[in-house]
LUMMARNU-659302 format. One record per residue (C-alpha): x, z, y. Coordinates in Angstrom, 3 decimals. Each point is the difference from the previous one (the first is absolute). Layout:
// LUMMARNU-659302
+----------+----------+----------+
:        u :        w :        v :
+----------+----------+----------+
:        X :        Z :        Y :
...
+----------+----------+----------+
***
This chain:
// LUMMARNU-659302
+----------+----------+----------+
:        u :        w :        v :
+----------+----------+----------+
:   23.261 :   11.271 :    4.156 :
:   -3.290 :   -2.110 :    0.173 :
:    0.739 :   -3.794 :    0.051 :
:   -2.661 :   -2.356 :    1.439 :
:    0.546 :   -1.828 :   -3.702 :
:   -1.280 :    3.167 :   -1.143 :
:   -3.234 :    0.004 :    1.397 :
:   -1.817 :   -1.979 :   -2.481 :
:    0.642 :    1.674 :   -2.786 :
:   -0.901 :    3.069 :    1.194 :
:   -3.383 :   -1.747 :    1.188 :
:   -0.611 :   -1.086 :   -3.474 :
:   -1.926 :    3.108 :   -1.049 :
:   -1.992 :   -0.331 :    3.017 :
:   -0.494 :   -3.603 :   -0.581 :
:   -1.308 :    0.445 :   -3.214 :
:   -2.430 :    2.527 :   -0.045 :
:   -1.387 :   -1.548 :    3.222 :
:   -0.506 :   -3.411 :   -1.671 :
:   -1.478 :    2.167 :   -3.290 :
:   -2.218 :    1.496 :    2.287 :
:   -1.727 :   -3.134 :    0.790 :
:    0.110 :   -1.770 :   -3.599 :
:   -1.968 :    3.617 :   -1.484 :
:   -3.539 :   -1.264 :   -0.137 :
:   -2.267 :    3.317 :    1.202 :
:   -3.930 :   -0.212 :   -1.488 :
:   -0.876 :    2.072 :    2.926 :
:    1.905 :   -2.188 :    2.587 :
:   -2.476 :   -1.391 :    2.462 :
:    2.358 :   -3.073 :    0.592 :
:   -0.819 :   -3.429 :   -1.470 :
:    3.569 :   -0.829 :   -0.679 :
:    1.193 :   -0.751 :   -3.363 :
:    3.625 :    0.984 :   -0.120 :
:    3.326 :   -0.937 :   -1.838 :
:    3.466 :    1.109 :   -0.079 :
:    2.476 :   -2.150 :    2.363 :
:    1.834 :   -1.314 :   -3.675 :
:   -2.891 :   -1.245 :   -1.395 :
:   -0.946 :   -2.203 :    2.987 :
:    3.258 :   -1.819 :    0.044 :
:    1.665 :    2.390 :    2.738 :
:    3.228 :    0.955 :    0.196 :
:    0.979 :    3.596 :   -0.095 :
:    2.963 :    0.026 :    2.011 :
:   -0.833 :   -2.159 :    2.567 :
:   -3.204 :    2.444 :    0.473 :
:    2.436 :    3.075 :    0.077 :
:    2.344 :   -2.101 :    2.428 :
:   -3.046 :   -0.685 :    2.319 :
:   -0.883 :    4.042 :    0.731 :
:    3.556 :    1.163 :   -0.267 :
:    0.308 :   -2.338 :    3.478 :
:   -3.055 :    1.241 :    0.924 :
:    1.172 :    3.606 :   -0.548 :
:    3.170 :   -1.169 :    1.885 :
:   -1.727 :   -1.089 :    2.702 :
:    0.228 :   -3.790 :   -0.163 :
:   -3.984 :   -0.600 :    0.612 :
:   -0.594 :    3.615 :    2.145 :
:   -3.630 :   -0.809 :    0.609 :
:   -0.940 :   -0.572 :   -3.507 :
:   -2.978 :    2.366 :   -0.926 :
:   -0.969 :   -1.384 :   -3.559 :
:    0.601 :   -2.885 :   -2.382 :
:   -2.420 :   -0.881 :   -2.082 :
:    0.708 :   -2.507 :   -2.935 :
:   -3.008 :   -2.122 :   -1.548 :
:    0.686 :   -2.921 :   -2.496 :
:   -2.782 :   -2.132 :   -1.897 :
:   -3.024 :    3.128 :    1.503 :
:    1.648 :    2.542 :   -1.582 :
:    1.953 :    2.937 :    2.259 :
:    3.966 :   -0.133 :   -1.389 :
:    1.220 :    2.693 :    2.588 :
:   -0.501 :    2.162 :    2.782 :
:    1.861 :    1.817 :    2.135 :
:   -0.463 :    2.184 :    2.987 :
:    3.103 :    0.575 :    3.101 :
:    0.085 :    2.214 :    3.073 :
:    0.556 :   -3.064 :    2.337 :
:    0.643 :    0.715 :    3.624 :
+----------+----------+----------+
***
């Protein structure tokens, strides 16, 4: 049985390649972003993977993306359905 508690573990994965999607730096990007991983700009790793397991619960339905910039560099980004 599937426990709410349980969610954001199983996010973690997720989470993580997400976030390590946006700290890869791509020389044929066409975006002016530098990037970083959330870690290395100070952010906290479980409070990120508490953040979209509620949004995967449905605690901010109309949430269509979160995008994360600290100091001009992109730390994370991450794409929802929304309603």
């Amino acid at each position: 049985m599937l426990r709410r508690r349980d969610i954001p573990a199983l996010l973690l994965p997720l989470i993580a390649i997400s976030c390590k999607r946006a700290a890869r730096t791509d020389p044929e990007s066409t975006t002016d972003w530098e990037t970083t991983r959330p870690d290395e700009a100070g952010f906290r790793t479980a409070e990120l993977q508490k953040l979209f397991a509620d949004i995967h619960a449905g605690q901010f339905p109309n949430t269509h993306a979160v995008l994360i910039e600290r100091d001009g560099r992109l730390v994370c980004e991450q794409y929802f359905a929304g309603s």
